[in-house]
C-alpha positions as CSV (number, residue, x, y, z in Angstrom):
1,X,121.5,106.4,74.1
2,X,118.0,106.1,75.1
3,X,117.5,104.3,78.4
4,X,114.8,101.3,78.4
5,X,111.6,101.8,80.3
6,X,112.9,99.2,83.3
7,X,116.6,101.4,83.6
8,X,114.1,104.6,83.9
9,X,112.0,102.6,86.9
10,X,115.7,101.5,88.6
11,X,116.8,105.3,88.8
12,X,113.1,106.2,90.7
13,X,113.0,105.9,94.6
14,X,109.8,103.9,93.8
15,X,109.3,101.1,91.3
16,X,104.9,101.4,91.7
17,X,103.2,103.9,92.9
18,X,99.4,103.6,94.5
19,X,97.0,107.1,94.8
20,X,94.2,107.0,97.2
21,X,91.5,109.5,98.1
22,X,88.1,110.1,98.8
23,X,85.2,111.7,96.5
24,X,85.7,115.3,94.6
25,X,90.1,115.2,96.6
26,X,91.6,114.7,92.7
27,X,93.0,111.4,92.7
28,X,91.8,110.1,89.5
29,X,93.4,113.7,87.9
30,X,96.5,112.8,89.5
31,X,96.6,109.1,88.7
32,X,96.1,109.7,85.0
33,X,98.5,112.5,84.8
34,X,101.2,110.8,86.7
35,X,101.0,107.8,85.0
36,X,101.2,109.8,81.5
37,X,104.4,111.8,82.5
38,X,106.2,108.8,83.2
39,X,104.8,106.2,81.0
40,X,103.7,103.9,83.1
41,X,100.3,102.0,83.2
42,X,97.7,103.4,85.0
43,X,94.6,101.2,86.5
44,X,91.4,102.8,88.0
45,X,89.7,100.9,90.7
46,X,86.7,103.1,90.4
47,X,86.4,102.9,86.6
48,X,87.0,99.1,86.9
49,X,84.1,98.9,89.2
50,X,81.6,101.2,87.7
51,X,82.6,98.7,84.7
52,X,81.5,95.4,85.8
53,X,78.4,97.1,87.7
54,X,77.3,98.1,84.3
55,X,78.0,95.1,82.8
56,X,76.5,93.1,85.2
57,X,73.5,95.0,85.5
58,X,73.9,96.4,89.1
59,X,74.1,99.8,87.8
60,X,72.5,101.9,85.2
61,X,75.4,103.5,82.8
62,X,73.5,106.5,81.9
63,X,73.4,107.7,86.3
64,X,76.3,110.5,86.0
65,X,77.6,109.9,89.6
66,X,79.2,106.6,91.1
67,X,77.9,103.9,92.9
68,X,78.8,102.8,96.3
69,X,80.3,99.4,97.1
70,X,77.4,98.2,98.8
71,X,76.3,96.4,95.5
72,X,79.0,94.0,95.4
73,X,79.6,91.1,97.7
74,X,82.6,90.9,100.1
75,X,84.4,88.0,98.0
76,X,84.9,90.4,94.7
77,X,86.1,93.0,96.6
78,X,88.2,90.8,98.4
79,X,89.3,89.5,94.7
80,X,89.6,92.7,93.0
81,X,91.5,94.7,95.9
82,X,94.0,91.3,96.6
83,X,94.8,91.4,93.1
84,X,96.3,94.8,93.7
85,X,98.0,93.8,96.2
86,X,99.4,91.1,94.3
87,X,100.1,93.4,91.1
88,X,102.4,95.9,93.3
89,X,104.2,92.4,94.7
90,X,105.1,91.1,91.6
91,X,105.2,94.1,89.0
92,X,106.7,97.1,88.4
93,X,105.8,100.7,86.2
94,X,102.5,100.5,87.7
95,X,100.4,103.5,88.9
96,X,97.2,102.3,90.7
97,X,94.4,104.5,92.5
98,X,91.6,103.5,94.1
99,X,89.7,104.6,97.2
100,X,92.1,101.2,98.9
101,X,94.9,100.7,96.8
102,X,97.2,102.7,99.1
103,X,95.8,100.6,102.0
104,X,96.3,97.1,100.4
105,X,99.8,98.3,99.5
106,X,100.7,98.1,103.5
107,X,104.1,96.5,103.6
108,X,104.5,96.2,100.1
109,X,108.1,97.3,99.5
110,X,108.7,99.8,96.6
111,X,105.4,101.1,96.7
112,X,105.2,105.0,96.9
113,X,101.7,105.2,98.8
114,X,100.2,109.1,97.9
115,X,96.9,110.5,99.9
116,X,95.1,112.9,98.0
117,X,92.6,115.1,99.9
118,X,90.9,118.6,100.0
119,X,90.7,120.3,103.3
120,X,87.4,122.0,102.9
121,X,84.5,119.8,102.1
122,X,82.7,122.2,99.7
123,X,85.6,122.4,97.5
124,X,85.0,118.5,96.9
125,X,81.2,119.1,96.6
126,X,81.8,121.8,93.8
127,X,83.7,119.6,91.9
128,X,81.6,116.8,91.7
129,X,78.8,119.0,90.7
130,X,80.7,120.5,87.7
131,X,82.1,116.6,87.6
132,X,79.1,115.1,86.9
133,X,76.2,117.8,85.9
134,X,74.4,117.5,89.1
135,X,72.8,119.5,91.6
136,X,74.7,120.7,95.1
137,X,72.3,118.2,96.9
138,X,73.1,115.1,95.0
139,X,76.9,115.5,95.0
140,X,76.9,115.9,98.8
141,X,74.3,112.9,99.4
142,X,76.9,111.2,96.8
143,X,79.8,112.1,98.5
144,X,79.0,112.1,102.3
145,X,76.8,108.5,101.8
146,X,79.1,106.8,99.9
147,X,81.7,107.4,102.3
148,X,79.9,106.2,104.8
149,X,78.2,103.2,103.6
150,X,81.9,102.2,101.8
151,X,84.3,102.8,104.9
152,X,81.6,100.8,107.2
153,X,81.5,98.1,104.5
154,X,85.3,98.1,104.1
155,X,85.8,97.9,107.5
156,X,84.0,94.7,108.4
157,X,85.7,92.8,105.3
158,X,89.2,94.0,106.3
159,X,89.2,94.2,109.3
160,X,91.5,91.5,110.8
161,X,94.0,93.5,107.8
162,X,93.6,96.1,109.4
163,X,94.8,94.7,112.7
164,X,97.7,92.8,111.1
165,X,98.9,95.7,109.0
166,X,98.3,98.7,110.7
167,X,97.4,98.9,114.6
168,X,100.2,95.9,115.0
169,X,102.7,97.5,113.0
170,X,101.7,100.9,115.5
171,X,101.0,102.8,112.3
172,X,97.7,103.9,113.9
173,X,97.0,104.0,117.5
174,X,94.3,101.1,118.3
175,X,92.0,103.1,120.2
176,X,91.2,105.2,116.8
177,X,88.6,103.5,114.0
178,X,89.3,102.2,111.2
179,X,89.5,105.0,108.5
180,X,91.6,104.3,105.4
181,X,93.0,107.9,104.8
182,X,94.8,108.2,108.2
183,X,98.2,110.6,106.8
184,X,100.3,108.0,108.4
185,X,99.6,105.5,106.4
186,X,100.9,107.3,103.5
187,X,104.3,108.2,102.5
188,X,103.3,111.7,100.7
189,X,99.7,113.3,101.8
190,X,98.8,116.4,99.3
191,X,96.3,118.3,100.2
192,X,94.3,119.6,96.6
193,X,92.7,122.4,98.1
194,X,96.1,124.6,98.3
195,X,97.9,123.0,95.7
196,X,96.8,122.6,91.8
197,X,96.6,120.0,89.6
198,X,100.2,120.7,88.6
199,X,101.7,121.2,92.0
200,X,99.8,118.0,93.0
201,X,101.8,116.2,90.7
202,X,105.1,118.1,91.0
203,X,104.6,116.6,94.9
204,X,104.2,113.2,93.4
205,X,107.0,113.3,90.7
206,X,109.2,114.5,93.3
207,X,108.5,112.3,96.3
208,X,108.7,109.3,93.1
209,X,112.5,110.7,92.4
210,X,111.5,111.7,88.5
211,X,114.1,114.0,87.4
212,X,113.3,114.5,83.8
213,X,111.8,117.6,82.5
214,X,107.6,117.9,82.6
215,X,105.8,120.3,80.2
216,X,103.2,120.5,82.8
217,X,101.2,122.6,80.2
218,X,100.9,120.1,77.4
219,X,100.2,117.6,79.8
220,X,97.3,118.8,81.5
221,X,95.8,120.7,77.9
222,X,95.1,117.2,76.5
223,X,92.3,116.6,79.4
């Protein structure tokens, strides 16, 4: 008998999982691909973003590379990242990655929290350029500014969070910044640069408790 959707969710250590991970580490790749081997719906805070910017004129469609979050005020970030949080309280089969998702899923129980990064910077850089068409220059001022002006941003707006959830909770000691991609605040942290795309999400499906059988193959040649 096949089992329903929700039995499959009960038998995973998990019942969400959240992907997080700065420019050119792969967490988009694994996001998409996770959430296709299991069937469960996948939700891009980057894509969401780069959406509405479009949409409401902050940013041009046809720039290849991604804007930073500079361009939106604090109270839609506040909005779209709390309605994370609120997705992973109240829903389950849900795979969300974003550069915060993993963050605003402190204390969420069920939540499988996965850090995707690559241990040497110009493997990152390489990848955005061949990402997006564009010159070595313009992936690292893309990468390296974003980063900054983002985490600085980020860490004004949650930063009493970040007190509440983190140093008080001695996840992080309180004499280090605020930087969202500390490995202890993850369960799993994969590092891209010695592991492919399908060992990267062998780690994940693992660490998630899937047992099933993935034709990694077929999965990734539909990309």
């Amino acid at each position: 008998m096949k089992r329903s959707k929700l039995q499959e969710i009960k038998e995973y250590k998990y019942k969400n999982v959240t992907i997080s991970g700065i420019p050119g580490a792969g967490s988009s790749t694994l996001g998409k691909a996770l959430a296709k081997a299991i069937g469960w719906k996948y939700f891009s805070g980057g894509d969401f973003m780069r959406a509405y910017a479009i949409k409401k004129g902050f940013f041009n469609k046809r720039n290849k590379v991604h804007h930073d979050a500079t361009i939106y005020d604090e109270d839609f970030d506040r909005k779209v990242d709390f309605g994370m949080r609120e997705t992973l309280s109240t829903k389950s089969g849900q795979v969300l990655e974003s550069w915060l998702s993993s963050f605003m899923a402190q204390g969420i129980k069920g939540t499988l929290k996965i850090l995707v990064y690559c241990s040497v910077d110009s493997v990152r850089v390489d990848r955005i350029v061949n990402r997006d068409n564009i010159t070595v220059g313009e992936a690292k001022k893309h990468i390296f500014e974003r980063e900054k002006k983002n985490t600085e941003k980020w860490g004004r707006v949650y930063k009493h969070q970040w007190q509440e959830w983190v140093v008080e909770k001695g996840r992080v000691d309180k004499t280090k910044p605020i930087w969202f991609w500390y490995p202890e605040l993850y369960d799993v942290a994969i590092d891209t640069y010695g592991n492919s795309k399908e060992e990267t999400l062998r780690i994940a499906l693992t660490a998630l408790g899937v047992k099933k059988p993935i034709d990694y193959q077929k999965l990734f040649a539909s990309e």
